[in-house]
N, C-alpha and C positions, 0 to 999 in steps of 0.2 A: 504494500500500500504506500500510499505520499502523499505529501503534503502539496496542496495547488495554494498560487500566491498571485493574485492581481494586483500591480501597481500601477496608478495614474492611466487607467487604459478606459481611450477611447473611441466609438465608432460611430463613423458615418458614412451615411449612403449618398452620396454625390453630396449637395450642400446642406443637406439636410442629416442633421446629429442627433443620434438616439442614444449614446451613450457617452456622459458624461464626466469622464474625469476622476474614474472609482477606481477604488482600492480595498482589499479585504484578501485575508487568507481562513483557509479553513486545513485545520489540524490532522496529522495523520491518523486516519479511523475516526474522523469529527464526522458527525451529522448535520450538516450544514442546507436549509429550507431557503429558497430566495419565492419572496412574494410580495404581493403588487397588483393593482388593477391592470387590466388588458390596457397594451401597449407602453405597460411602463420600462421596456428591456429587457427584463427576467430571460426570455429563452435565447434572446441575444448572446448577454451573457455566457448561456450556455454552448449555445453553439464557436462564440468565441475562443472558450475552455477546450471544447473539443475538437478542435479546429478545423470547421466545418464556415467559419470565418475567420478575418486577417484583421487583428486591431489597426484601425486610425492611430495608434499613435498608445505606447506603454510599453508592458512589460507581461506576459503571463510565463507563469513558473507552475513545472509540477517534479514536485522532487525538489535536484538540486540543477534543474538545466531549466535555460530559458526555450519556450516552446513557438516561439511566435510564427518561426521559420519552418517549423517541424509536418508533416505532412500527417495528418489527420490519424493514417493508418500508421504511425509512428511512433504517435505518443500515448499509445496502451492503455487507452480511457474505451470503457464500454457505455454507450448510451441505450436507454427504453425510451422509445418514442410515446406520443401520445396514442397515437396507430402503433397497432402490434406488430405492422411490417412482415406478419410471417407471408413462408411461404406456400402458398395455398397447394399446392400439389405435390407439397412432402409431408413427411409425418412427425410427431414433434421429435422422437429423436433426430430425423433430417433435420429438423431446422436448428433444434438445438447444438447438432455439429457441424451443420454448415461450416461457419466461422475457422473450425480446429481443423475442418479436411481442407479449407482456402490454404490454411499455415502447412501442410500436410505431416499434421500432427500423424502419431503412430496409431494405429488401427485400436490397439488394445490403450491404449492411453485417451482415445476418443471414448472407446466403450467406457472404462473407467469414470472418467470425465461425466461424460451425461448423466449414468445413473445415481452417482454422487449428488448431482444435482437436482433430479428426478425425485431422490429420495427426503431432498431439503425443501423442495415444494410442492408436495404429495403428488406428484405424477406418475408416479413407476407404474399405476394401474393405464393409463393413457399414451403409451411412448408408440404405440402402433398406431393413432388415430391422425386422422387427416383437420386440420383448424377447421375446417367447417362442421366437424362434430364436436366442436367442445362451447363452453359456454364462454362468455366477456370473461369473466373470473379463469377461468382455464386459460384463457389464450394470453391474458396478461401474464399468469405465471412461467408461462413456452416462453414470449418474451421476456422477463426475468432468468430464466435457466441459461437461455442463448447469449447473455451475459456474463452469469454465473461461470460458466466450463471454460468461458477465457482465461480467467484469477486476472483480471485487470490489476493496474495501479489504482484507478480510482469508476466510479460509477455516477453515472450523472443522468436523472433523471425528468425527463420533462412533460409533465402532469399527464403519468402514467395512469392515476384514477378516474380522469375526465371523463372515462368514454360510459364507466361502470355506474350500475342504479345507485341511489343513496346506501341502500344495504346490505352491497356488496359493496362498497367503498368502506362503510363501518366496520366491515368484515376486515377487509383488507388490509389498514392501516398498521393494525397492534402489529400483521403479518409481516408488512414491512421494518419495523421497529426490529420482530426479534428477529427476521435476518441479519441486520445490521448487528445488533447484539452478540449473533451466533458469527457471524465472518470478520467483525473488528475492519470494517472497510470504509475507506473514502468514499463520504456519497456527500454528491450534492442534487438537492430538489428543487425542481422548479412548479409551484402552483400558484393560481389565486384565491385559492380555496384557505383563509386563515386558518378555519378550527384542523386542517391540515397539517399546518404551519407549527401551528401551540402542541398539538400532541406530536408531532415526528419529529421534529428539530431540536438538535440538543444548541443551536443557536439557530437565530432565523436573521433573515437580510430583510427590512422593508425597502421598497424600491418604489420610486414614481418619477413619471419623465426622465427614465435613465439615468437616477443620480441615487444613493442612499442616504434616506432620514434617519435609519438607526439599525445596528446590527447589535445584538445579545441575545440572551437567554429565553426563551419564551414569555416567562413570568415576570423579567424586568419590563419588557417590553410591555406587558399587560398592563403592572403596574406602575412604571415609570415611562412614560413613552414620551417622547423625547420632542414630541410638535403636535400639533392640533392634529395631524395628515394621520400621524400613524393613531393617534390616540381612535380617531373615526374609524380606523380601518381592521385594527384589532380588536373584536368582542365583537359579538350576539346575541342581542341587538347592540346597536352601536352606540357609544357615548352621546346622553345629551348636551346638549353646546346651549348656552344662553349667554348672549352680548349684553355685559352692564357697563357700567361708570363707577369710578373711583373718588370718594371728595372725603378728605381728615381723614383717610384710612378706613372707610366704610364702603362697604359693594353694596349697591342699586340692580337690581335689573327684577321683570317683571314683579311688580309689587311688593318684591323682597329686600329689606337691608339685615347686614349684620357684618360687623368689625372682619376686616382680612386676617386671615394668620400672620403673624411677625415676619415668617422664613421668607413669604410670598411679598408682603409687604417692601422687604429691604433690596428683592431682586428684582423690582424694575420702580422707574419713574412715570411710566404710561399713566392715564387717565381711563383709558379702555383696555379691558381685560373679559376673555371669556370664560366662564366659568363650566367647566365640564364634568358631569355626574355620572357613571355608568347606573345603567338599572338597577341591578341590584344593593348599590350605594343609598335606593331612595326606600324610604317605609311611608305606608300606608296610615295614617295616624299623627297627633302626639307623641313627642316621646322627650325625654330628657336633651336627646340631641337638642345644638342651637341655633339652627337654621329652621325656616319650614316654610311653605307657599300656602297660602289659604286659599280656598274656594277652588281647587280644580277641579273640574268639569271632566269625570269620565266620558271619553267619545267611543271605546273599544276594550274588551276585554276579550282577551284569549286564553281558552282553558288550555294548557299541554299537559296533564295529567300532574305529573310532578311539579306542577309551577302553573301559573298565572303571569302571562303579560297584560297591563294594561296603561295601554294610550289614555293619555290627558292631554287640557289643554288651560292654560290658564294665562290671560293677558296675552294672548295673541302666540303663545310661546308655547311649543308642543312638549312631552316628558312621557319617557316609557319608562316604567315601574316592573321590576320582577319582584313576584312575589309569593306566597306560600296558596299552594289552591283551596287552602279553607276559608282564605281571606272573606267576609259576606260586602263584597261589592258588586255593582249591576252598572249596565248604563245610566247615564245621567244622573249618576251620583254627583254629589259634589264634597270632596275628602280635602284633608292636611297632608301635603307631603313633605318629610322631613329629612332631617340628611343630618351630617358634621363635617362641618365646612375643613378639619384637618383632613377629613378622608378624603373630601374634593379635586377635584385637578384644575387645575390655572393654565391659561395661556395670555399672551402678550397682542394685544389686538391688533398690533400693527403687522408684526413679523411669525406668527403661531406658534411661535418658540414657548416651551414648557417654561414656568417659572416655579423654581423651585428653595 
C-alpha cells in the first residue's frame, strides 16, 4: 500500500478551471471520503490520482515518486467505476482475471488470486455466472474483486453505490468499511452522498467549486465545521441558518434576543452574524436552556418511527426540529422552541467563516 500526496494541483479545461489550487494527502491504509455537491471536482480529482488526467499545474505523489508523468497503467492504482464496466460475455471469474491474464500473471497464481477474492466477497457460489444473472449488489462486488486480485498500491473509488436501491446501499456500506479493515489498504472515495461520507471515512475532504472548505474526521467536521458551506452540507436535515444583528453584545434575529457567548463575541467585529442550529440542537418546549423562539407555527410534521421531524415557521424564518415521536404535536400548533446558544454555531455574515 502508499501513501498518495496532492500538492498545489490544478486543473483546467481550456480556460475554464475546475480545480483549484488543492492540497491534501491521505495516509498509508487511510480511508480517505472526498464529497461535495455535483460539479464540485471530486471525481476530477480522482481521475487526476489515477491518471486518467494530466494536472494544470502541481504535484501528485503516490509512495515516494512523483506520478504526474506516469502512464495511468503504471502507477498500480485500481479504480471501481460508478458503472460496473464488466464484461458482459464473461463470467465473473473472467472478468475478475481479466486484468492478471493482461499482466500474464501464472495460471495457478490467477486461480489462486480470484478465489481469495471470491471468498472475501461471498462469491465463490457465482464464479461461473455471466453479469447479467447476478443482481446490482452482485455485480458491484465482481467489480470490487476485479480490483481486489491486483493487490494495488492504492484503491480509488468513484461512487460505487450510486447505481444500488437505498437498501442495498445500507447493506453495502458496513461491507465496505470491513474490507478496508480486513486489507489495511489505500482507498480513496468519491461521493455526494454525506451520510456516506460520516460512516466510511476515517477523514472526509468537503469540496465545492474545486477548492477544499475543510478536510478531518467525520465528527469534527459535524461538529466543528469550518464555514457556513460545509456546516449546510453535513447533516440530515440540514442546519438551520437565521441572519440577525449584533448591538452591546446581544443577537437579534427573528423575534429572538439573548447575550452572545464570550468565545464568539471576541472572534469577530461584524454586526451581522448567522446563527446556525442543527435539528436536533432545538426542543420542543421550555426548558432551562436560554435561548427560545415563541409562537412557532407548526407547518409539517413527519413521523419516521424513531423520530419526528417537524417544520416551523416563525417571523418569516423557517426551523426543523428533530424530535422524540411521542412528542403530542399536530399541525398548526403553535410551541416554544428552545436551544443553548453554547451549543449553537456562529458564522460571520460577511465571509461564512465559522466563529469560534
Amino acid at each position: 500500500m502508499a501513501r498518495i500526496e496532492l500538492k498545489n494541483v490544478q486543473k483546467s479545461f481550456g480556460p475554464t478551471a475546475v480545480i483549484h489550487d488543492i492540497s491534501f494527502d491521505v495516509h498509508d491504509g487511510e480511508f480517505v471520503v472526498l464529497v461535495g455537491p455535483s460539479g464540485c471536482g471530486k471525481s476530477t480529482i480522482l481521475r487526476l490520482i489515477a491518471g486518467l488526467e494530466t494536472p494544470t499545474a502541481g504535484e501528485i505523489m503516490i509512495g515516494d515518486r512523483v506520478v504526474n508523468d506516469v502512464a495511468a497503467r503504471d502507477r498500480d492504482i485500481a479504480m471501481v467505476f460508478q458503472s460496473y464496466a464488466l464484461y458482459p460475455h464473461l463470467t465473473v471469474f473472467e472478468n475478475m482475471a481479466f486484468a492478471l491474464r493482461m499482466r500474464k500473471t501464472a495460471a495457478p497464481e490467477i486461480e489462486r488470486r480470484v478465489h481469495e477474492a471470491a471468498e472475501l466477497l461471498g462469491l465463490s457460489d457465482l464464479l461461473r455466472r455471466k453479469p447479467r444473472q447476478l443482481s446490482g449488489g452482485q455485480r458491484q462486488r465482481v467489480a470490487l474483486g476485479r480490483a481486489l486480485v491486483r493487490k494495488p498500491h492504492a484503491f480509488l473509488f468513484d461512487e460505487p453505490l450510486s447505481n444500488l436501491d437505498a437498501k442495498l446501499r445500507t447493506h453495502t456500506r458496513p461491507e465496505l468499511a470491513r474490507l478496508h479493515k480486513q486489507l489495511g489498504a489505500t482507498m480513496v472515495y468519491v461521493t455526494h452522498d454525506q451520510v456516506e461520507a460520516m460512516t466510511l471515512g476515517q477523514r472526509i475532504v468537503v469540496l465545492r467549486d474545486g477548492a477544499i472548505h475543510q478536510m478531518d474526521s467525520p465528527l469534527n467536521v459535524y461538529r466543528r465545521p469550518a464555514d457556513r458551506f460545509v456546516a449546510g452540507f453535513i447533516g440530515s436535515p440540514s442546519m438551520n441558518f437565521l441572519r440577525g444583528s449584533v448591538k452591546d453584545g446581544v443577537f437579534a434575529c427573528a423575534g429572538l434576543e439573548f447575550p452572545l457567548p464570550d468565545a464568539v463575541r471576541g472572534a469577530t467585529r461584524s454586526q451581522d452574524i448567522v446563527l446556525g442550529l442543527r435539528p436536533e440542537e432545538l426542543r420542543v418546549g421550555d426548558s432551562s436552556q436560554a435561548a427560545a423562539f415563541r409562537d412557532v407555527l407548526v407547518e409539517v410534521v413527519e413521523p419516521l418511527g424513531n423520530e419526528i421531524l417537524i417544520y416551523g415557521r416563525v417571523n418569516d424564518e423557517r426551523l426543523v426540529i428533530r424530535s422524540e415521536p411521542s412528542l403530542p404535536v399536530k399541525l398548526d400548533d403553535r410551541v416554544t422552541v428552545s436551544f443553548d446558544p453554547l451549543q449553537a454555531h456562529y458564522f460571520d455574515g460577511a465571509t461564512d467563516a465559522a466563529l469560534r
